[in-house]
C-alpha positions in Angstrom: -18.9 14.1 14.3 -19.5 10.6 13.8 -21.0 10.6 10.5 -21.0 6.9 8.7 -18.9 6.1 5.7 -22.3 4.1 4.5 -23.9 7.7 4.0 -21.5 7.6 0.6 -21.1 3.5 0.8 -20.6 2.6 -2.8 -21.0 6.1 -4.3 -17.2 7.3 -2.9 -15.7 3.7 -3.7 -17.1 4.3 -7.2 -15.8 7.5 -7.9 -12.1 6.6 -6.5 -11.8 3.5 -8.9 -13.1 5.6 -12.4 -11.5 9.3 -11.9 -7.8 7.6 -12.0 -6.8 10.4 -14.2 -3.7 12.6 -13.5 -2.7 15.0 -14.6 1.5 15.3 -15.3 2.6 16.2 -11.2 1.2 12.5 -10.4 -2.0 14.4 -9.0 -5.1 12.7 -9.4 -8.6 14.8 -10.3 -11.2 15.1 -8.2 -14.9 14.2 -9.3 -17.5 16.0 -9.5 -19.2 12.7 -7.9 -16.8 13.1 -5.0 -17.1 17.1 -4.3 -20.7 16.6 -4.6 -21.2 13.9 -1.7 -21.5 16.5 1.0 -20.8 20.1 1.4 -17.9 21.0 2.8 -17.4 21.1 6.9 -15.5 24.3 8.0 -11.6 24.4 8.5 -11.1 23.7 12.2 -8.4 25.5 13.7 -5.4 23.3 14.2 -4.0 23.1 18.2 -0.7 22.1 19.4 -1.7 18.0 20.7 0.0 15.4 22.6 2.2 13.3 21.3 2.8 15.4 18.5 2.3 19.2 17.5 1.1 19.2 14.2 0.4 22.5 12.3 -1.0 23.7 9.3 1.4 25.7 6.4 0.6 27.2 3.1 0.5 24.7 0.1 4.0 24.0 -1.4 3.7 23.5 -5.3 3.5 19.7 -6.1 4.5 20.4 -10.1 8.2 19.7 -9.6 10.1 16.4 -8.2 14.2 16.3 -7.8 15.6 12.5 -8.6 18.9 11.4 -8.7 18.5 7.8 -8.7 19.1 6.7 -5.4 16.4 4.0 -3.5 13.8 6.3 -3.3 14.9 9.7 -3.7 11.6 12.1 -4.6 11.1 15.3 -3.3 8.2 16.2 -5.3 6.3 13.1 -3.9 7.1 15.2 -0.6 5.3 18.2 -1.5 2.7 16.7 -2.7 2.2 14.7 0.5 2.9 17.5 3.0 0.1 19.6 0.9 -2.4 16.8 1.1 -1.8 16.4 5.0 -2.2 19.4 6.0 -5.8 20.2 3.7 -6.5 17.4 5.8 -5.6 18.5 8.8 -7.7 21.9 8.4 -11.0 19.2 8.0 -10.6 18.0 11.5 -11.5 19.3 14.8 -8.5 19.4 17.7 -9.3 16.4 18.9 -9.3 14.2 15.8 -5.6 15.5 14.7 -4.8 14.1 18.0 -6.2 10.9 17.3 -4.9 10.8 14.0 -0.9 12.1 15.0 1.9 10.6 16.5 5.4 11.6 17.2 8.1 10.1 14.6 10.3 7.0 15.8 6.2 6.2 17.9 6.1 2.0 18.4 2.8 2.3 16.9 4.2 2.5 13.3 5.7 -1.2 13.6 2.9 -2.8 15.7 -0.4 -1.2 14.8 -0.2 -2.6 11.1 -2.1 -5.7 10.0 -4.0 -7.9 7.5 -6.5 -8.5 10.0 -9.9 -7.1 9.7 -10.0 -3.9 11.4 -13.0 -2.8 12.5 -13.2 -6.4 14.1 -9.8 -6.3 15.3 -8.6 -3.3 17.2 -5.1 -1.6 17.3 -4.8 0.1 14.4 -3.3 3.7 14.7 -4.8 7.4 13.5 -8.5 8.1 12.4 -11.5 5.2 10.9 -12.9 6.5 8.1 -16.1 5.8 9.5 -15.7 8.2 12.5 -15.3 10.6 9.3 -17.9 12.7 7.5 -17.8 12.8 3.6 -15.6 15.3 3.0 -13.0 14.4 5.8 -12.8 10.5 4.0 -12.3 12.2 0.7 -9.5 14.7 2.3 -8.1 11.4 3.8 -8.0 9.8 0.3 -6.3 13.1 -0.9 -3.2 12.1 1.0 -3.6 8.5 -0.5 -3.7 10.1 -3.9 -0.6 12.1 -3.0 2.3 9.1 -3.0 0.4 6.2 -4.8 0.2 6.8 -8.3 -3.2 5.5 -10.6 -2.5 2.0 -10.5 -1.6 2.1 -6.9 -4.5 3.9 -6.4 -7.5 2.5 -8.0 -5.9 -1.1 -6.5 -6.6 0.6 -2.9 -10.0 1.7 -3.7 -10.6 -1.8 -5.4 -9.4 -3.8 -2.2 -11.6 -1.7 -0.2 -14.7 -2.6 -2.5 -13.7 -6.7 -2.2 -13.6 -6.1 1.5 -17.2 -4.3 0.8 -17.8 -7.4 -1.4 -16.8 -10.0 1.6 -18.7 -8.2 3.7 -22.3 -8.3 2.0 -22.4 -4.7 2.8 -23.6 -5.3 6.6 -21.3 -2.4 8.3 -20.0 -5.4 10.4 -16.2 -6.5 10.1 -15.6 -5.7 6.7 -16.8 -2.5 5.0 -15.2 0.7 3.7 -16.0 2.5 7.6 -13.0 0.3 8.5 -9.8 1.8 6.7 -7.3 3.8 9.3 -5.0 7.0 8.5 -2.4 8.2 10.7 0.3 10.5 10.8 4.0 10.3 12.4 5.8 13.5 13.0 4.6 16.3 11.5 4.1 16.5 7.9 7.4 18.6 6.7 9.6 19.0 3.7 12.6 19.1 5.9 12.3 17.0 8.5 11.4 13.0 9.0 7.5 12.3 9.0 5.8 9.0 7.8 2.1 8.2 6.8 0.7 5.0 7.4 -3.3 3.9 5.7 -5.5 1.4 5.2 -7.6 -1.8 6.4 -8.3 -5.1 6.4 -6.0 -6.3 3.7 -4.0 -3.3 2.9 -1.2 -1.8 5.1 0.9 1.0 3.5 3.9 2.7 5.5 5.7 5.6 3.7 8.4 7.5 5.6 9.7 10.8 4.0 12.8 12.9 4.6 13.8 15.6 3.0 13.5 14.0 -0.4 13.9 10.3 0.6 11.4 8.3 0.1 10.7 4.6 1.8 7.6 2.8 0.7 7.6 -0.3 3.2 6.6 -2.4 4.8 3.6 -2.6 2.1 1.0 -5.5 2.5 -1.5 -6.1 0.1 -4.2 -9.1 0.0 -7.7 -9.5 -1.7 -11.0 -11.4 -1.2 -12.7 -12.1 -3.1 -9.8 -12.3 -5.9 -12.5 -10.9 -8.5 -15.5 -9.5 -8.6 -18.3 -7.2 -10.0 -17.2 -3.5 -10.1 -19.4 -0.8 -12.0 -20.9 -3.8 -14.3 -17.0 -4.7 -15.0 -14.9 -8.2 -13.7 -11.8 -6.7 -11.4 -9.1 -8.4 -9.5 -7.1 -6.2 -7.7 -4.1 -8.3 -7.2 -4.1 -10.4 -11.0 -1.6 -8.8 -12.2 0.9 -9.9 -9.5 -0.4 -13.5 -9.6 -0.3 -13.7 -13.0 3.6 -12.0 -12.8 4.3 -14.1 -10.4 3.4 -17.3 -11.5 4.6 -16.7 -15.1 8.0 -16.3 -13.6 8.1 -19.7 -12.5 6.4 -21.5 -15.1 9.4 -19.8 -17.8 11.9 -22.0 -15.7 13.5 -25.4 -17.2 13.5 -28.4 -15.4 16.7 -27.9 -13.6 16.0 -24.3 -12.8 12.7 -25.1 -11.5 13.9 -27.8 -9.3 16.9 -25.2 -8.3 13.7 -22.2 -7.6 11.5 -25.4 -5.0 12.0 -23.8 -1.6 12.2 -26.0 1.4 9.2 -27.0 3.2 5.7 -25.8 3.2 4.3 -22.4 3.4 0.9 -21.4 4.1 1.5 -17.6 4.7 3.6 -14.3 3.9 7.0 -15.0 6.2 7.2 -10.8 6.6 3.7 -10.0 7.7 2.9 -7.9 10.4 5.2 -7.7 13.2 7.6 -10.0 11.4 10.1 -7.2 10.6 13.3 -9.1 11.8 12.0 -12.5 10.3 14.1 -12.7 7.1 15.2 -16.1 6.1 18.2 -17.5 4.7 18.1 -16.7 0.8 17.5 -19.9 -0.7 15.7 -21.1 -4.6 17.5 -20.1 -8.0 20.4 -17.3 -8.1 19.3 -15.1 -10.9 22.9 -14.4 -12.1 23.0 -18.5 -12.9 19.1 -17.6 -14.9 18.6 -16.4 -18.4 17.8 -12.9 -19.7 14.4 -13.9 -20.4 13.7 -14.6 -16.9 15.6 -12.1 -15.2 13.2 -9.6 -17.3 10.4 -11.5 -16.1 11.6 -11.4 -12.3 11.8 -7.5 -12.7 8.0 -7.4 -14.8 7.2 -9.2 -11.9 8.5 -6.7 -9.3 7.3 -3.9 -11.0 3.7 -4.7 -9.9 4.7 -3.7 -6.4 7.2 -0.6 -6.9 5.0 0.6 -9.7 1.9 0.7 -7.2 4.3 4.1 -5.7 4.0 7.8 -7.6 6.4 7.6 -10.9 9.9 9.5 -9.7 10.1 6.8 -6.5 9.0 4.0 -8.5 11.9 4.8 -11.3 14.8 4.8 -8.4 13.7 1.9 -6.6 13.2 -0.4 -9.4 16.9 0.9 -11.2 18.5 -0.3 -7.5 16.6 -3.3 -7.8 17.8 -4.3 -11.6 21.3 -3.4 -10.3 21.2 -5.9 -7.8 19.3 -8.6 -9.8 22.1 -11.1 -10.4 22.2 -11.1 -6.4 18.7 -11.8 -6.2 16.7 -15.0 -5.2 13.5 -16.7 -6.9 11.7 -19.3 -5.3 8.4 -21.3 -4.9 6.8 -23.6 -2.7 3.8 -25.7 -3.0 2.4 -25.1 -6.3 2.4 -22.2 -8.9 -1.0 -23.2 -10.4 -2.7 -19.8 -10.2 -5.9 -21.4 -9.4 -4.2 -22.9 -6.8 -4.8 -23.0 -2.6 -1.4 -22.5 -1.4 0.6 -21.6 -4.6 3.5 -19.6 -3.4 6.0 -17.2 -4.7 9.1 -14.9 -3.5 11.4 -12.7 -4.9 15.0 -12.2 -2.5 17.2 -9.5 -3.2 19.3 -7.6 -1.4 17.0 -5.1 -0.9 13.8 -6.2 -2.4 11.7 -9.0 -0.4 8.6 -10.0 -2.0 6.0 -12.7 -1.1 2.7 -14.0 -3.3 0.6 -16.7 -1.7 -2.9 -17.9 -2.9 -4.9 -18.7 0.6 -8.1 -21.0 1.1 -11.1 -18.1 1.2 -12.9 -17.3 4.4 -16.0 -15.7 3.2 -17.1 -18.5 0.9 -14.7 -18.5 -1.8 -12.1 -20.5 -3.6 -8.9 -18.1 -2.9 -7.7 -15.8 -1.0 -4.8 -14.0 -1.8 -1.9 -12.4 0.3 1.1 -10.4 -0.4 3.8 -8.2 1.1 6.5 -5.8 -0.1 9.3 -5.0 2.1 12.9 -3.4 1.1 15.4 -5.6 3.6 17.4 -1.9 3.8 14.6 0.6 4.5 11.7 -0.4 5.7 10.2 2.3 7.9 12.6 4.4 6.3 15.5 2.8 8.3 18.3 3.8 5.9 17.7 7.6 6.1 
């Protein structure tokens, strides 16, 4: 079963970035491009596995979500994602739902995340896309679809074209073959499960319980920051930089000075395997800032949460602007956007966000990291 991503190579990554259009359950359309790639493989009957039994149920209906406001509180998004599983599930043989499950609470879900390349760099947890056949990598990007919503979605398919990009298109360390999916616990709409996806430069954990909904730790990072996409200029992560760095630059002279972080930085603080790493909050106290830049600190943040299907994005960003005058900006280094090493953080109470423009690796001028974490629920902690 060890059909190549390649076979589809651009064609898939293509498809995912142009058919963002939902319809209004957050689901996103599949293309005729996509269903067309390869005919279907049959259903394989799913078997009780070690170290989790996972089994197949009939399809819950994904039109309806309950909210009611708490820190992401969605149990639509729940639905949807328990439907999307387990059509996945019924793609793969016996043995690949073992490689792709894990019990809930499994070590894995904390260590086997990075920004690393990951075909190049071994570790990761669940099922390469590359070990996939076509329609197994589309059922895969099914349960993508299922909490991201079409931003957060066509950024995903974007990074994994830059990493195609990077790569030059050799199959070596950085192609679309080397994007991960796993699951932890079995998916359920009443009890604790958690997806975790993606590759070099994108690491996505979502735990769901019974209508709560945590969506980090969440690591994004590009290279290069734009390129050529379908004849059109993309750059997966501009938005945030440009957020970012028009936060800081809004500041007066005595708020900037107050925002100047100690020391030098050169990388996210909360990366991988950094979950108990959180500094001391230090920069400008947003309750001492004006209105002006407290909105742009939360137009800022809204490039991360809004990445997340509409319901959870709406409850995490309201606890987020409730806790805004107890929240943090800072900056180290530089905030020239076209600068090596420009850094910027957002410190809340809950939220923790980090924005760094890198030197490039493959040749180019930057290289851009960032990480989302909520310093309450990451991993779904708080449920």
């Amino acid at each position: 079963m060890n059909s190549k991503f390649p076979i589809i190579g651009w064609v898939l990554v293509l498809a995912l970035v142009t058919s963002a259009c939902s319809s209004e359950d957050g689901t996103v359309a599949t293309t005729a491009t996509e269903s067309s790639i390869a005919e279907s493989t049959e259903p394989a009957t799913t078997e009780s596995t070690e170290p989790t039994d996972t089994q197949s149920s009939e399809p819950t209906d994904s039109s309806g979500s309950d909210t009611d406001g708490a820190t992401g509180t969605n149990t639509g998004v729940n639905e949807r994602a328990v439907e999307a599983a387990n059509a996945l599930i019924a793609q793969l043989s016996p043995d690949e739902v073992e490689t792709l499950s894990y019990e809930f609470g499994d070590g894995a879900i904390t260590s086997s995340w990075s920004n690393l390349p990951a075909c190049d760099t071994n570790g990761r947890a669940g099922i390469r896309h590359g070990d996939l056949n076509s329609d197994q990598v589309a059922a895969v990007m099914d349960v993508v679809k299922s909490v991201l919503s079409d931003e957060g979605y066509t950024e995903y398919a974007q990074i994994i074209a830059a990493d195609e990009e990077l790569g030059g298109g050799d199959g070596d360390v950085w192609d679309a073959d080397c994007y991960y999916m796993a699951f932890f616990g079995e998916p359920s709409t009443s009890s604790s499960w958690a997806m975790q996806f993606g590759g070099h430069h994108y690491a996505r954990t979502i735990t769901l319980e019974n209508g709560s909904v945590s969506v980090t730790p969440a690591f994004t990072g590009v290279e290069p920051r734009t390129f050529t996409l379908d004849g059109e200029t993309v750059a997966p992560l501009g938005d945030e930089a440009e957020a970012t760095f028009a936060l800081f630059g809004a500041l007066d002279d005595d708020q900037f000075a107050a925002a100047e972080l100690s020391g030098r930085i050169q990388e996210v603080l909360l990366g991988p395997r950094e979950d108990d790493a959180f500094p001391a909050q230090e920069g400008l106290l947003l309750s001492e800032a004006s209105d002006e830049v407290k909105q742009l600190a939360m137009a800022a943040i809204e490039n991360w949460v809004n990445d997340f299907d509409t319901e959870t994005a709406a409850s995490i960003l309201a606890q987020i602007e409730s806790e805004l005058d107890e929240t943090y900006i800072g900056w180290a280094n530089s905030i020239d956007i076209d600068t090596q090493d420009a850094y910027g953080r957002i410190d809340g109470p809950s939220v923790w966000i980090e924005f760094i423009n890198e030197g490039g690796v493959g040749g180019n001028d930057i290289h851009q990291h960032s990480v989302y974490r909520d310093k309450t629920n990451d991993y779904g902690s708080a449920a």
